[in-house]
TIGUVO-963605 format. One record per residue (C-alpha): x, y, z negated. Coordinates in steps of 0.2 Angstrom, whole numbers, plus 5000, padded with zeros to 4 digits. Layout:
BEGIN
{{X Y Z}}
...
END
This chain:
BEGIN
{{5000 5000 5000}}
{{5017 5011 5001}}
{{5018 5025 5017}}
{{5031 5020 5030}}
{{5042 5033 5029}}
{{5059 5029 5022}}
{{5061 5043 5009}}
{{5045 5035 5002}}
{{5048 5017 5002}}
{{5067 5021 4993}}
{{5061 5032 4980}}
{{5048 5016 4976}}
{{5060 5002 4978}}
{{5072 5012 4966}}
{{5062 5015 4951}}
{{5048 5001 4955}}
{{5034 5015 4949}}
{{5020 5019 4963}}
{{5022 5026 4980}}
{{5025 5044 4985}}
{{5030 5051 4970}}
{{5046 5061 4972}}
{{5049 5070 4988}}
{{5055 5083 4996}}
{{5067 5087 4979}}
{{5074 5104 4983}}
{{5093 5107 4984}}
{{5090 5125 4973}}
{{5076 5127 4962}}
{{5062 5140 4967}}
{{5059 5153 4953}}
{{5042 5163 4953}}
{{5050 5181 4953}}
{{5034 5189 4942}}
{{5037 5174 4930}}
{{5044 5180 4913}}
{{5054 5162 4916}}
{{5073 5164 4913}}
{{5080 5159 4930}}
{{5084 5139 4929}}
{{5101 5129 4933}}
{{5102 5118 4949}}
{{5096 5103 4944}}
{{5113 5092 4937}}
{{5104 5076 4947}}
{{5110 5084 4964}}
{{5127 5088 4957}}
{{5142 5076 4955}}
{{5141 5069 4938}}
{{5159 5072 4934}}
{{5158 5091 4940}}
{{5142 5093 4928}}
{{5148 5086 4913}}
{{5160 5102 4912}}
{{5156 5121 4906}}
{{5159 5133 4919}}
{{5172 5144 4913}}
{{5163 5159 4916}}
{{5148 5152 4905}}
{{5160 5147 4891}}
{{5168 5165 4889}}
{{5153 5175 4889}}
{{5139 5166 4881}}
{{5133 5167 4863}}
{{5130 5147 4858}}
{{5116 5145 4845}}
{{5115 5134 4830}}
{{5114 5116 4835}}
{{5107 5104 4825}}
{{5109 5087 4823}}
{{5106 5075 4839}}
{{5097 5059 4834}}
{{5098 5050 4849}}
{{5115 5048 4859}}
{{5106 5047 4874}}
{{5091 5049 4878}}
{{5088 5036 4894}}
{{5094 5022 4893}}
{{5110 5024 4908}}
{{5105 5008 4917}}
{{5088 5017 4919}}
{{5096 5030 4929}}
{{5108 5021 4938}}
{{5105 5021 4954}}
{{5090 5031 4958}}
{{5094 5042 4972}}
{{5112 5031 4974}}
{{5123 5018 4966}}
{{5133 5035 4958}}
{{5117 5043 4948}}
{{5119 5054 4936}}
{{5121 5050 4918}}
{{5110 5054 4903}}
{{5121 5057 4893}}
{{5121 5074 4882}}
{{5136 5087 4883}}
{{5130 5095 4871}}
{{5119 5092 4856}}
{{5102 5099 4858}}
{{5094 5115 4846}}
{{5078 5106 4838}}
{{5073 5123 4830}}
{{5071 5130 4847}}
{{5060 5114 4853}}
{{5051 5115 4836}}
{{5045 5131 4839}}
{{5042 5129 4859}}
{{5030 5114 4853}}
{{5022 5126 4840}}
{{5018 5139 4854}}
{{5012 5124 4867}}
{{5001 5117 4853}}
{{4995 5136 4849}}
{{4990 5141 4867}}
{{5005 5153 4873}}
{{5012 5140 4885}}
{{5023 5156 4895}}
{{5030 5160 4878}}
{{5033 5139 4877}}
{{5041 5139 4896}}
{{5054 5152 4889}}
{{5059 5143 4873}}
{{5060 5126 4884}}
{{5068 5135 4896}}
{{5083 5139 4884}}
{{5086 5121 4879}}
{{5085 5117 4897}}
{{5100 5129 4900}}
{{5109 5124 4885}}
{{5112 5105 4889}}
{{5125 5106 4902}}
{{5118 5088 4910}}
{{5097 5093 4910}}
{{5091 5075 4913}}
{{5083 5075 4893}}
{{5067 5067 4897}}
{{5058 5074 4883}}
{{5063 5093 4888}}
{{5059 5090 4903}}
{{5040 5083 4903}}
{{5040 5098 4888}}
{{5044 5109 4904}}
{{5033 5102 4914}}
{{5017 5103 4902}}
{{5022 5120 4898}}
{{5021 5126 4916}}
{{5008 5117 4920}}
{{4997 5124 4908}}
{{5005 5143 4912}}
{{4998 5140 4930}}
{{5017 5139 4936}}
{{5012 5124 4947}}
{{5027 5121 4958}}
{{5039 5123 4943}}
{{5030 5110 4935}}
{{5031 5098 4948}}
{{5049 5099 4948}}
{{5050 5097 4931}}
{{5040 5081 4932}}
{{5049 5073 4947}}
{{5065 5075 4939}}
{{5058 5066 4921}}
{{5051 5053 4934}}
{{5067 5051 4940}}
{{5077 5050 4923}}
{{5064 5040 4914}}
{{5067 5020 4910}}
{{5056 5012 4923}}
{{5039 5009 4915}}
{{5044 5018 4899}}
{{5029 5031 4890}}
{{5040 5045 4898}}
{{5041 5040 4915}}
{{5019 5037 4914}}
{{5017 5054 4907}}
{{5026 5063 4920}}
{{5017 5052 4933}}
{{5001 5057 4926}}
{{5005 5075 4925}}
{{5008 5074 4943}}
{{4992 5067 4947}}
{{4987 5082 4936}}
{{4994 5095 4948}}
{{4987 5086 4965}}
{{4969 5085 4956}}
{{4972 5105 4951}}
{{4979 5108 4968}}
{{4963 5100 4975}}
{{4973 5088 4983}}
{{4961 5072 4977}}
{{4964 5058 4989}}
{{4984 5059 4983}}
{{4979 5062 4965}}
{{4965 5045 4965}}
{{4978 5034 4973}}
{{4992 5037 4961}}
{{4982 5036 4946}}
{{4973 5018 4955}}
{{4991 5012 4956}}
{{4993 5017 4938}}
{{4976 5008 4933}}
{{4982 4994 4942}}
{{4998 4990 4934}}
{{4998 5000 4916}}
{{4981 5000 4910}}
{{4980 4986 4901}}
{{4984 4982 4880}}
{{5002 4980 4883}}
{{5003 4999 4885}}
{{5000 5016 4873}}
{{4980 5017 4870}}
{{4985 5036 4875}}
{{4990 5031 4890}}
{{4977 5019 4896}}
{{4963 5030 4889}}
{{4972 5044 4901}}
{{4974 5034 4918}}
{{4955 5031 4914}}
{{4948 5048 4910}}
{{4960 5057 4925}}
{{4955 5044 4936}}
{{4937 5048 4932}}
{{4938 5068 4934}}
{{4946 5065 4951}}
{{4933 5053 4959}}
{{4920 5065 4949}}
{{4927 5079 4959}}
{{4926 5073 4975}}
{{4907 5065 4973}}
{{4903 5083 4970}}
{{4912 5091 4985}}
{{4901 5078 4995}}
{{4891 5090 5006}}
{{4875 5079 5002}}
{{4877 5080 4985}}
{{4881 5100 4986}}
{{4864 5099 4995}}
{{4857 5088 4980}}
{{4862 5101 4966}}
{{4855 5115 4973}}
{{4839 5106 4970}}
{{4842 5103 4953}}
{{4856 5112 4946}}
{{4865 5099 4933}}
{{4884 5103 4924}}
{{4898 5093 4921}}
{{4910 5092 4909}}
{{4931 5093 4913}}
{{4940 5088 4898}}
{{4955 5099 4895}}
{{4973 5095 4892}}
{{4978 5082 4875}}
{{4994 5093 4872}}
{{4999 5084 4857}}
{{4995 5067 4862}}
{{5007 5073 4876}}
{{5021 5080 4865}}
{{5023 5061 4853}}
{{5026 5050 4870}}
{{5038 5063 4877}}
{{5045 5058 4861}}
{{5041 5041 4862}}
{{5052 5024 4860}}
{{5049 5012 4871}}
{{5049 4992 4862}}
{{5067 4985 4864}}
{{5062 4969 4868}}
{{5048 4971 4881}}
{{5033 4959 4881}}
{{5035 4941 4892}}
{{5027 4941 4911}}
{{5016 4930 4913}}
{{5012 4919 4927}}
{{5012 4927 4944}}
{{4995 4924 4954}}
{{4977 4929 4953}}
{{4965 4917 4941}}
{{4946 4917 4943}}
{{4938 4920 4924}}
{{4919 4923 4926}}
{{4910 4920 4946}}
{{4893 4926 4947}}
{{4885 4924 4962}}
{{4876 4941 4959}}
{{4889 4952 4967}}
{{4906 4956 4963}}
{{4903 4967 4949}}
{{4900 4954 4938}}
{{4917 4943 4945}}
{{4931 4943 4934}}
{{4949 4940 4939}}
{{4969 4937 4931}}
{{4981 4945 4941}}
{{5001 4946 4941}}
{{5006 4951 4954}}
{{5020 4961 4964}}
{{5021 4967 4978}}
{{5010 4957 4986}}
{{5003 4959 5005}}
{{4985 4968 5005}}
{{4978 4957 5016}}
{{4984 4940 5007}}
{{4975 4948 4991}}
{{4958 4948 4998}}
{{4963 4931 5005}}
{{4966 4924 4988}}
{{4952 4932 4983}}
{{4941 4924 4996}}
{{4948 4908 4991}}
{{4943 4909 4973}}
{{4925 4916 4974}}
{{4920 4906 4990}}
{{4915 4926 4996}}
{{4910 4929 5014}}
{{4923 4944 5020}}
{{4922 4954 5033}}
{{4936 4966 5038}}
{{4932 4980 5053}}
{{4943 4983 5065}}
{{4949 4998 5059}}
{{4952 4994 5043}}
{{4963 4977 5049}}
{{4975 4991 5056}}
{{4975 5000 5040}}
{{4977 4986 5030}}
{{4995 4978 5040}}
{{5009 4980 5032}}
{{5002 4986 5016}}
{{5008 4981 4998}}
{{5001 4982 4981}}
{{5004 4978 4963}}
{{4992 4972 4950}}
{{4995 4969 4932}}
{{4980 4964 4921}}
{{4974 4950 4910}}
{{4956 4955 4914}}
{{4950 4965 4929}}
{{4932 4967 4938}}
{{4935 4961 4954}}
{{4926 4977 4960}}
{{4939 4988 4953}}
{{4952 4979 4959}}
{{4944 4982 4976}}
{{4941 5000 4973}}
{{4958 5003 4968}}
{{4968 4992 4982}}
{{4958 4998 4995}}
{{4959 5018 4990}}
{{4977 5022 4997}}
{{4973 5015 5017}}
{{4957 5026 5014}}
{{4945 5009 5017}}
{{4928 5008 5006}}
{{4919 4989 5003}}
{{4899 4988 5001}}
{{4890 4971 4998}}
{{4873 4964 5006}}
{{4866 4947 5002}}
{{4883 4939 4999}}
{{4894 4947 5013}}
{{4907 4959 5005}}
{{4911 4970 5020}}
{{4927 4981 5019}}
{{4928 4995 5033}}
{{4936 5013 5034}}
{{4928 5028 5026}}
{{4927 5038 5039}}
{{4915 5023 5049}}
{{4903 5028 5036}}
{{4890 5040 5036}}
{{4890 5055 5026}}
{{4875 5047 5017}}
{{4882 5031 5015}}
{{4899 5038 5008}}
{{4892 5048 4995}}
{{4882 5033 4988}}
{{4900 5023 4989}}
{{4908 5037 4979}}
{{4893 5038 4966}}
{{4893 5019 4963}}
{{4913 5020 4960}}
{{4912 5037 4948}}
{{4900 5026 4937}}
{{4911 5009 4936}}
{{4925 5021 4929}}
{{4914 5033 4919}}
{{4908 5017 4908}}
{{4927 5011 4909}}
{{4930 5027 4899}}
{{4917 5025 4888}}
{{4923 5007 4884}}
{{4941 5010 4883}}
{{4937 5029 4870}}
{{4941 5024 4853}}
{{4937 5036 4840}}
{{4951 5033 4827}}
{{4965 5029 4838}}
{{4973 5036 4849}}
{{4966 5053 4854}}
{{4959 5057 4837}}
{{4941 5056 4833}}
{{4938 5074 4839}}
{{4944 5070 4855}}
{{4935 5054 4857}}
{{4920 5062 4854}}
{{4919 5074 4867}}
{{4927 5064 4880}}
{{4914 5049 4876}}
{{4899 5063 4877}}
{{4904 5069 4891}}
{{4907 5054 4900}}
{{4890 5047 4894}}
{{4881 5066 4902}}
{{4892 5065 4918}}
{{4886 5044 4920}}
{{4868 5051 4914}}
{{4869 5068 4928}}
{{4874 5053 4943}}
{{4861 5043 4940}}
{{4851 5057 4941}}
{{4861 5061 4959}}
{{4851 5042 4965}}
{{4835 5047 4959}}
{{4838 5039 4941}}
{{4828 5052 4930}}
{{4825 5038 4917}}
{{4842 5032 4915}}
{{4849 5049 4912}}
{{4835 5052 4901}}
{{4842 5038 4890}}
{{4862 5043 4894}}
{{4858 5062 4888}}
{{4848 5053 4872}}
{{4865 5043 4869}}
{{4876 5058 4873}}
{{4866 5069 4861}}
{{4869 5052 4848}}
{{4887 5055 4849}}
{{4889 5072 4840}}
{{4895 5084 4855}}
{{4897 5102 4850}}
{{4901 5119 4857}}
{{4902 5121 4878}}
{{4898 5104 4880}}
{{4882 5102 4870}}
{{4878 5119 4880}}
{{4878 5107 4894}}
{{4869 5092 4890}}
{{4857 5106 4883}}
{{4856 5112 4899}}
{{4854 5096 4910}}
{{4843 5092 4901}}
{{4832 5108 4902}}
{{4834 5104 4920}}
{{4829 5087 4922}}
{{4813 5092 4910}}
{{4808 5107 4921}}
{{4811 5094 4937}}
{{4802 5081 4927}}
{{4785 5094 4924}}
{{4789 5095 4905}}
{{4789 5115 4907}}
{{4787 5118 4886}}
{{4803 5105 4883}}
{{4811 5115 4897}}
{{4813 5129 4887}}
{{4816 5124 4870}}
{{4831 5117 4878}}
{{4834 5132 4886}}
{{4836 5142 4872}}
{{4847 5128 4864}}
{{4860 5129 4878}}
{{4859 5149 4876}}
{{4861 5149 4859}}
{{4877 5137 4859}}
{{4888 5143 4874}}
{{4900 5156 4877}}
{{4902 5155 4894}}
{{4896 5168 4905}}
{{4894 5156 4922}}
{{4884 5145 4910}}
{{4872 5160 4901}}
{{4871 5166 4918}}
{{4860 5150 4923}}
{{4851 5149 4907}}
{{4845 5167 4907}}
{{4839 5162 4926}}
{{4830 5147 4920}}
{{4822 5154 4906}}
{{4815 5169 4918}}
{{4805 5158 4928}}
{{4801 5149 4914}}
{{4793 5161 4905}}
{{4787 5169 4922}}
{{4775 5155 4924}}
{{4770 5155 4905}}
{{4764 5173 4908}}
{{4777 5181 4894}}
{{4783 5195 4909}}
{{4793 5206 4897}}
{{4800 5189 4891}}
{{4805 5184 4909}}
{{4811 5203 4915}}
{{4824 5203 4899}}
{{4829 5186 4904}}
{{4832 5189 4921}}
{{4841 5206 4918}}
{{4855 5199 4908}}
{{4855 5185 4920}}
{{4857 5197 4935}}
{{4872 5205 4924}}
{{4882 5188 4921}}
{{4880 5181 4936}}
{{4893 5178 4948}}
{{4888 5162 4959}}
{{4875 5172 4972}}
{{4865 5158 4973}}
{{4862 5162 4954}}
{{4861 5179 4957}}
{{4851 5179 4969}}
{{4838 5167 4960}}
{{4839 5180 4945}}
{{4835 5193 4957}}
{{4820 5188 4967}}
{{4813 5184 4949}}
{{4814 5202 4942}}
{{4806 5207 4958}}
{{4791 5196 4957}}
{{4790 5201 4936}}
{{4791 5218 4940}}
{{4778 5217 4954}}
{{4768 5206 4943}}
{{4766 5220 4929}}
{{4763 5234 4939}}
{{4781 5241 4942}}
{{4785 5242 4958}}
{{4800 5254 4957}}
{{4810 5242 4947}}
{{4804 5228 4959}}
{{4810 5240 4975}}
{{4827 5246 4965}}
{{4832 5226 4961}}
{{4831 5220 4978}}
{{4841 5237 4985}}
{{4858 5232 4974}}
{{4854 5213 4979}}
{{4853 5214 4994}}
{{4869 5209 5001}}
{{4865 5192 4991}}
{{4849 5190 4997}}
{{4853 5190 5017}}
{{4850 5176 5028}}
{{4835 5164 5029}}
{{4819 5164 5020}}
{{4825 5172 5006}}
{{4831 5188 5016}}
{{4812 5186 5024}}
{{4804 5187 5007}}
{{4813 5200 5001}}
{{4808 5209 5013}}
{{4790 5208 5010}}
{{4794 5211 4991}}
{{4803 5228 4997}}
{{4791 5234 5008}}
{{4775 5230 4999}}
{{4783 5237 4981}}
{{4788 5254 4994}}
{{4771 5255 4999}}
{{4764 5255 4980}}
{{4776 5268 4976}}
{{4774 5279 4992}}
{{4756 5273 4997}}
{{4750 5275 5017}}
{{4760 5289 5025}}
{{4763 5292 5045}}
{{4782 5293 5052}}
{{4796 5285 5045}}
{{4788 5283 5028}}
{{4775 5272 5035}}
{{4777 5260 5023}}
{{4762 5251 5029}}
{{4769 5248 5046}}
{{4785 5238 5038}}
{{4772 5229 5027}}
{{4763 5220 5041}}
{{4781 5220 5048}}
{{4787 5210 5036}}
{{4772 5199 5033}}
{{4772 5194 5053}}
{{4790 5187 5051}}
{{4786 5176 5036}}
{{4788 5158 5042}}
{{4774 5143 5034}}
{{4791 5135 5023}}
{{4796 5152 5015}}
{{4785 5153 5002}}
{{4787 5140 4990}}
{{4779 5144 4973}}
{{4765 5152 4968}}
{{4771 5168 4959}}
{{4778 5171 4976}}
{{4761 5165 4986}}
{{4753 5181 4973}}
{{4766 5194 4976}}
{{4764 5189 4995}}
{{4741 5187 4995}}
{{4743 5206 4987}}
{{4752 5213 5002}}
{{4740 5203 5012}}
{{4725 5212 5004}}
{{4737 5231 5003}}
{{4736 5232 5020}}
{{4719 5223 5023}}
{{4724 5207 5029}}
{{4710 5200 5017}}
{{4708 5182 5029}}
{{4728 5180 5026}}
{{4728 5185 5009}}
{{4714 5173 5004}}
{{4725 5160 5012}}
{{4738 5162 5002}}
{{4726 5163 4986}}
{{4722 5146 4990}}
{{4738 5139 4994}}
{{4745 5146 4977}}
{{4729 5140 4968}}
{{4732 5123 4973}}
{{4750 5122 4966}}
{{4747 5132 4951}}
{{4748 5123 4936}}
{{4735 5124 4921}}
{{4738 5140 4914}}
{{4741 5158 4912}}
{{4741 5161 4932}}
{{4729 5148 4936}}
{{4716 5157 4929}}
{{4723 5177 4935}}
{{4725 5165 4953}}
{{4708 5161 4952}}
{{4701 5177 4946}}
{{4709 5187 4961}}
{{4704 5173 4973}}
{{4687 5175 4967}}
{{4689 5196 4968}}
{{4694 5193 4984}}
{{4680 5184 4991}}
{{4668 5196 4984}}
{{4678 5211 4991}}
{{4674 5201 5008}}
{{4657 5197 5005}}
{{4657 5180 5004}}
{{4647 5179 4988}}
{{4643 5160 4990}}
{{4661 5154 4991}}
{{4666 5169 4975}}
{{4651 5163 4964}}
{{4658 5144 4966}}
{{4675 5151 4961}}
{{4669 5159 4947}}
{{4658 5143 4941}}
{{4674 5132 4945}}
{{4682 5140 4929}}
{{4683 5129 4912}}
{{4688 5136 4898}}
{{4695 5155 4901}}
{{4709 5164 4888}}
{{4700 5177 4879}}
{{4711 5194 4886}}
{{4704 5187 4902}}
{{4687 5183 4899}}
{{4678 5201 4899}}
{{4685 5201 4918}}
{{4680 5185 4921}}
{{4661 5190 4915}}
{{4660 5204 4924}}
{{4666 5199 4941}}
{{4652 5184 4939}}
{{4639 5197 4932}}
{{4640 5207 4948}}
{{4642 5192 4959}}
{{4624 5187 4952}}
{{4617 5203 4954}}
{{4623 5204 4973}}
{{4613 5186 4975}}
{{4597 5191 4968}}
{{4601 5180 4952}}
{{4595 5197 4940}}
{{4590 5187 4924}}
{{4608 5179 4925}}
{{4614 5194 4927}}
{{4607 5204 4913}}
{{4612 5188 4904}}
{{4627 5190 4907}}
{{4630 5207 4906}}
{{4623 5204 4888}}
{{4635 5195 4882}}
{{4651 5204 4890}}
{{4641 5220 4878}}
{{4639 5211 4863}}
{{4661 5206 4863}}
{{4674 5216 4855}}
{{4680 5224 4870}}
{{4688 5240 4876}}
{{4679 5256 4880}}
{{4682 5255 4900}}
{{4674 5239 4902}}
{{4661 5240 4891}}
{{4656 5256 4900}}
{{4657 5247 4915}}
{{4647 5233 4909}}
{{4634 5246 4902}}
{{4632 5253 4921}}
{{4630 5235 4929}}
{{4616 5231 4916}}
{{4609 5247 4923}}
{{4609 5241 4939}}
{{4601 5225 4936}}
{{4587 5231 4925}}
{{4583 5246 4938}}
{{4581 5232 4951}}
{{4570 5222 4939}}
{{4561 5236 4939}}
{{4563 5241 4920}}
{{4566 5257 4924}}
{{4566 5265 4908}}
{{4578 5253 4902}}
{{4591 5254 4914}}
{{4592 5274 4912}}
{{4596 5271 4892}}
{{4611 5261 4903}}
{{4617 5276 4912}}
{{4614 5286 4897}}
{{4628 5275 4887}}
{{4614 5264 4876}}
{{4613 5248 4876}}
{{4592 5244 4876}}
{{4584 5229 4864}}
{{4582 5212 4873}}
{{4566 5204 4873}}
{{4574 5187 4869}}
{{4575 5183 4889}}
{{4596 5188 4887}}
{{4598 5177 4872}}
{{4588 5162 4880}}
{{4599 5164 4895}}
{{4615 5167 4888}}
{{4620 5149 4887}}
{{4617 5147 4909}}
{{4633 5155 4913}}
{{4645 5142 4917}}
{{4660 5156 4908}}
{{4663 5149 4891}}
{{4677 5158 4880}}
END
């Protein structure tokens, strides 16, 4: 499974890691000129060892030595390790000088305390000091430092030259490797990153090695395929649908610092066996096979012929992955392996996936599968290493209990946020339970609030939605993360009626926001408040400083209406270029059948309907809004201007069925409600219901204007009954006795508070 070019294949064959680790090592070392970093040495690796191991003299006259203290090692590699890396004459590890542990000390204590450029400086000194810089230790210490201070290609440096003076296999020479993958996955170079570290699962992550370092090939290996699921454009497509977040463990710096400093067993554990050993065959799938392997550079393609043997599989190899697989090699090392894994792992370099159907396991290139087809392999390989992870986390070894229990929640929400990627919305509903079971704190309970405020709303639970909301609000710091929140809980409370709820919301959203998807969705909801309650200045000045996020599509077409229409409130009709009304139909004429999706927008959009006196169009949307409007706070106000709107056009039949196809109404709504259905009877001839009616609006706690109004419809009603003398005590302001006709009727309106 190595590369074929010779650079390569030595580098490989000389310190028997993994391929395509060190490469291109540079003759002079590049320095970032705005790093505060003290200039560093040529590396002593490239220089003979004899002409290293002396002071130059100009260093030895001019330079201040520091108090040294005591060396306890001799060397720090092991010579043979080193022997013969780049040549048969490689350097020596040997010390020339002994190393100040006061100055690495203190470098650790700035590392471990966040200041990693002030850590790169005091490394930096130790590094200068030793004459022969091939300490292991200093230089993984180097390469941490700059890694975490963002100096990148220093870092890399510093790694490959710790791969390269490392004992082959040892902690030391694992922890550099891993800190490579580190810079690839960083650098957002994945495909390299995922092959090392499956080379690493391979060979080192099985009990014979530091629970540190298994639990890290495991969790590294599980950001990376995370990664590249998400920069699936299917899944991109999938998210913006239901946003969900992930969680990226940082950095174990001290776990780190004790195997830089670690000491490898003297006598190192008996190889078994070579070969591969069928433990468990299940005729299920290969999932549920498990396999012994020891082996060493063996040949790709006699692996999955072994394989074949053993489990009696039916494989079939494409064409194009035959070519990818000639010539490749691979190590495995494990006393217990799904044979899935091993097939994910293997396969991973030569770019080749497997699927299998009815007992066929079929292995073909990636790029032979469709984009659909390829996001589903990655999803189903993200899950069988985010369980590993979780099986592999031990609380009180290893990375601390701490430690464990974020990387264990988040690998449980991240398992739980994937299933929910295949349409699994009760198997993450159980992984976010579990993850909550752990005891996650801080950002990532933010998250798993979040996700799961998400997968409520997606799942109609609109109440649960925001409880969790405010949960995840209440417990982040992050302004990407309140930025989403706020956006949720605006259209949350947006279509529990609470407005002024939803405009503060959406107003710090709009002010955190920096994703213009988010920004955007914050926007168009502050509009819509604003409109909603009567404000269209506000609406008109949100959309005018969004407007560069909002361009493009149906969003752009929709703002637009919500512009023009919130212009025309402001302005009203006008001729010349203030016609407002003009832009209005404009506007309304471009909207395509797709572009309005929800019913607050389906209301903003019937009102300019009926502004300009489209009634037909706006009745339209009425119904289309009413149909998807939940039970609720604008199911009612839906059905009240729908109901409004037919009487405005004189269809009395189809506004008197409207108003009789309410159940129970709120009671700030019902006075509007009885009144509308008082003058609805009245315009059909129904006058006792009317006076009924008309009755009981006058005989609520209501306010001045609509009791006046109801006074005056009364009036009307009893002048067309003919009680004359009646209906002018209306119009005078007093409300006339009932003969008990009102009261007996009372109880036919089909209203009830």
């Amino acid at each position: 499974m190595f590369r074929a070019e010779v650079l390569w294949i030595s580098v490989f064959l000389a310190i028997g890691a993994v391929g395509g680790l060190v490469y291109n090592w540079p003759s002079e070392p590049e320095v970032d000129v705005e790093s505060p970093v003290v200039v560093e040495p040529s590396p002593a690796v490239e220089v003979a060892a004899d002409s290293a191991a002396e002071p130059a003299a100009s260093e030895e006259s001019g330079a201040v030595k520091p108090a040294l203290g005591v060396n306890p090692q001799a060397a720090l590699a092991d010579p043979d390790a080193v022997s013969g890396i780049w040549n048969d004459s490689g350097p020596s590890s040997q010390r020339s000088q002994p190393i100040d542990f006061g100055v690495l000390e203190l470098g650790d204590r700035l590392l471990l305390g966040g200041n990693s450029i002030g850590a790169v400086k005091h490394y930096s000194k130790l590094w200068q000091q030793a004459n022969l810089p091939v300490d292991c230790a200093v230089l993984i210490r180097l390469g941490l430092a700059s890694e975490l201070a963002g100096l990148h290609q220093q870092a890399e440096k510093h790694y490959h030259s710790a791969i390269r003076v490392a004992k082959k296999g040892s902690a030391q020479q694992l922890v550099s490797l891993l800190g490579l993958a580190r810079l690839w996955e960083r650098e957002g170079q994945l495909g390299e990153a995922i092959s090392l570290l499956g080379e690493l699962f391979l060979v080192y992550s099985h009990e014979g090695y530091p629970v540190i370092i298994r639990e890290s090939i495991h969790q590294q290996l599980a950001d990376c395929l995370q990664r590249r699921l998400l920069a699936s454009q299917v899944v991109i497509e999938a998210l913006r649908k239901e946003p969900m977040e992930y969680h990226w463990s940082p950095v174990m710096v001290e776990p780190i610092l004790e195997l830089a400093d670690f000491k490898s067993p003297t006598d190192p554990p008996a190889n078994p066996a070579s070969g591969l050993k069928l433990l468990q065959d299940y005729d299920g799938g290969v999932s549920l096979m498990l396999v012994q392997a020891h082996m060493e550079g063996i040949s790709v393609l006699e692996l999955i012929s072994e394989l074949q043997r053993l489990s009696g599989l039916q494989v079939i190899v494409t064409e194009q992955a035959k070519s990818s697989l000639v010539g490749r090699l691979a190590d495995v090392d494990s006393p217990v392996m799904p044979v899935s894994m091993l097939l994910d792992h293997v396969l991973e370099p030569m770019a080749l996936a497997w699927s299998q159907s009815e007992g066929v396991l079929t292995i073909m290139a990636r790029d032979e599968l469709t984009s659909k087809d390829l996001a589903s392999f990655d999803l189903a390989r993200a899950q069988r290493i985010l369980r590993q992870v979780q099986l592999s986390l031990n609380k009180e070894e290893g990375l601390g209990h701490a430690s464990g229990v974020e990387r264990t929640a988040a690998a449980i929400m991240n398992e739980g946020n994937n299933a929910r990627l295949s349409g699994g919305w009760d198997v993450a509903v159980e992984k976010y339970r579990s993850a909550r079971d752990v005891g996650p704190a801080d950002e990532l309970s933010a998250k798993l609030y979040f996700n799961e405020a998400s997968l409520s709303l997606v799942r109609g639970e609109k109440l649960n939605a925001l409880h969790s909301s405010y949960m995840a609000l209440d417990q982040t710091l992050s302004a990407e993360l309140q930025a989403q929140v706020y956006s949720m809980i605006a259209d949350l409370e947006l279509e529990f009626g609470q407005l002024e709820k939803s405009i503060t919301a959406a107003s710090r959203g709009l002010r955190r926001a920096d994703d213009p998807a988010v920004f955007a969705r914050a926007a168009m909801t502050l509009a819509k408040a604003y409109l909603l309650t009567g404000d269209p200045y506000s609406a008109n000045a949100v959309l005018f400083e969004a407007s560069p996020s909002l361009s493009g599509g149906a969003l752009e077409r929709l703002a637009s209406v919500f512009s023009s229409f919130a212009r025309f409130q402001h302005v009203g009709p006008t001729l010349g270029l203030q016609d407002e009304g003009q832009r209005v139909v404009l506007a309304l004429a471009a909207l395509q059948p797709d572009d309005v999706v929800s019913y607050a927008d389906a209301l903003v959009v019937s009102k300019a309907y009926s502004a300009v006196g489209l009634r037909s169009n706006a009745i339209d949307r009425l119904n289309e809004a009413l149909d998807i409007a939940p039970a609720g706070y604008w199911n009612e106000r839906i059905r009240l201007q729908l109901a409004e709107m037919y009487y405005a056009s004189q269809a009395l039949d189809k506004a008197n069925e409207t108003i009789e196809s309410f159940g129970t109404v709120s009671a700030t709504l019902l006075p509007r409600v009885l009144y509308l259905h008082a003058s609805i009877q009245l315009e059909l001839g129904n006058l006792e219901q009317s006076e009924a009616i008309c009755r009981r609006l006058l005989s609520m706690d209501i306010d001045q204007e609509i009791q006046s109004s109801a006074l005056e419809k009364l009036g009307q009603t009893l002048q067309r009954s003919g009680d004359h003398y009646a209906a002018a005590l209306c119009f005078a302001g007093l409300l006339p006795k009932s003969e008990g006709a009102a009261s007996e009727a009372g109880g036919e309106t089909a209203v009830s508070p």
